[in-house]
Legacy VTK file of the C-alpha trace (Angstrom):
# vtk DataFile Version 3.0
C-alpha trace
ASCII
DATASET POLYDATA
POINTS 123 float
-25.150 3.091 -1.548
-23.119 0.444 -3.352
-19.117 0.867 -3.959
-17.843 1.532 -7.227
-14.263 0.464 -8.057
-12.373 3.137 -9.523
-9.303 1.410 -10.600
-7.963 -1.844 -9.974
-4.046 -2.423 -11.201
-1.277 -4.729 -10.480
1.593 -2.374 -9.034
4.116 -5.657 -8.999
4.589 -9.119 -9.912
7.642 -9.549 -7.751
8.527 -6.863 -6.002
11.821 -7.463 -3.671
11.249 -7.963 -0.151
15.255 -8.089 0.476
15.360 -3.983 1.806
12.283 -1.796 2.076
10.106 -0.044 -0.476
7.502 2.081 -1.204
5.002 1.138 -4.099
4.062 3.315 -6.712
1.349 6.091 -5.759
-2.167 6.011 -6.772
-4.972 9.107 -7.145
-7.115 8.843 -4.616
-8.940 11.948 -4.910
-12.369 11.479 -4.096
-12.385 8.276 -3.295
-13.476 6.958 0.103
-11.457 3.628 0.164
-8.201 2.151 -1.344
-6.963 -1.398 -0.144
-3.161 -3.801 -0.847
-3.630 -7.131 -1.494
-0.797 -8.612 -0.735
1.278 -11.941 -1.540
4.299 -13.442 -0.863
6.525 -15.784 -2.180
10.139 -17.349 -1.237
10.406 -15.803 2.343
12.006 -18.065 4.366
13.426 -16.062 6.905
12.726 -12.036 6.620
10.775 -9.797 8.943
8.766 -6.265 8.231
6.095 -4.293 8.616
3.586 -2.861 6.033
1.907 0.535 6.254
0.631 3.352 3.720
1.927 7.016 3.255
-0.862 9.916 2.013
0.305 13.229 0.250
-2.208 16.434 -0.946
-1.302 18.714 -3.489
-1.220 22.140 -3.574
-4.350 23.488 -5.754
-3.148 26.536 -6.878
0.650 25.950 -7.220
-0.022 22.385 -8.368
2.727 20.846 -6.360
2.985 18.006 -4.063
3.735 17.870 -0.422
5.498 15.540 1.589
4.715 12.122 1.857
3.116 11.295 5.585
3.060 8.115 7.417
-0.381 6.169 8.061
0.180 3.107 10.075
-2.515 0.429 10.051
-3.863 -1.207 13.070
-2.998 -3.959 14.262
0.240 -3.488 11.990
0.501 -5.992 8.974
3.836 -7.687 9.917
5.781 -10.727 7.764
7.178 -12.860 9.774
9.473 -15.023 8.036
6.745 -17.183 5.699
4.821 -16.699 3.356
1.764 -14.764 3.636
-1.099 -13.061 2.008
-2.438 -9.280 3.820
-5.312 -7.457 2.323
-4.376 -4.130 3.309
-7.926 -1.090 3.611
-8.027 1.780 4.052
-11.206 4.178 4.627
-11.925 8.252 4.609
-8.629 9.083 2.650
-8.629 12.794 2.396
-5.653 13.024 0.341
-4.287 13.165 -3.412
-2.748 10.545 -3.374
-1.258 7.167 -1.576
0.937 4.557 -1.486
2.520 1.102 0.166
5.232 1.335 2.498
7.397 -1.878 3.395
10.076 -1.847 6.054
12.433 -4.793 6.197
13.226 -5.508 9.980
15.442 -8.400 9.914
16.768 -11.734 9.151
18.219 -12.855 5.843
15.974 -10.556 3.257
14.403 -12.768 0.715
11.361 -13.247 -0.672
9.388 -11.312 -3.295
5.390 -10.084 -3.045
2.954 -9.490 -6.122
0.840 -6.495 -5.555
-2.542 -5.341 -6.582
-4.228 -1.625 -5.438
-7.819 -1.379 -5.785
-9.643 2.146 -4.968
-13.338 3.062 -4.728
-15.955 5.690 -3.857
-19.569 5.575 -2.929
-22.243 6.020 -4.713
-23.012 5.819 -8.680
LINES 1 124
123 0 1 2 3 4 5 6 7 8 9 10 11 12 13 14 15 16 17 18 19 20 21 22 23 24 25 26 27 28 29 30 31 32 33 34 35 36 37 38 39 40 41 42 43 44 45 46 47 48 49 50 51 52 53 54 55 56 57 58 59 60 61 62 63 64 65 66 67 68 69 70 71 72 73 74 75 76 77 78 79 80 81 82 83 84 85 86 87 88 89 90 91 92 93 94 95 96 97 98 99 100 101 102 103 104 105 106 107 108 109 110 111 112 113 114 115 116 117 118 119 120 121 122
């Protein structure tokens, strides 16, 4: 079965790389996939990590739970240049996600444009 992209949206055009962050959240009820693209611009000497955080909602009260941490592997790290990260994600059995950026260290600068992209299989 082929993918089909669900939605594809640009979440920032320079989003601040100086403290950390979470992007905004997108649906990703029955989806199979969602992937980050990443890329950075003015870091000369900032360190972080990136991950993802999942949430589910509550079908009958229609509220949200907590946010959980999903760490990728290996860990998508900056490391004081520039870089570019395409950030996937498979078998998300949630309502909803979202980007996570911790700044480690050094002299936070630096800004990163964003894109999400999620899809299911099938037709």
């Amino acid at each position: 079965m082929a993918n089909k992209s669900i939605a594809k949206k640009r979440l920032s055009t320079a989003q601040s790389l100086a403290a950390s962050f979470t992007s905004e959240s997108t649906n990703v009820e029955n989806l199979d996939s969602i992937a980050w693209a990443v890329s950075t611009a003015g870091v000369t000497d900032n360190t972080g990590t990136f991950s993802f955080q999942i949430r589910d909602k509550d079908q009958v009260t229609n509220e949200f739970g907590d946010w959980i941490d999903i760490a990728f592997d290996p860990i998508p790290t900056l490391t004081s240049t520039n870089t570019t990260l395409y950030l996937f994600a498979t078998q998300i059995e949630a309502s909803e996600a979202r980007l996570k950026f911790v700044a480690a260290g050094g002299t936070p600068n630096g800004t990163a444009q964003i894109w999400v992209k999620a899809s299911r299989k099938g037709a």
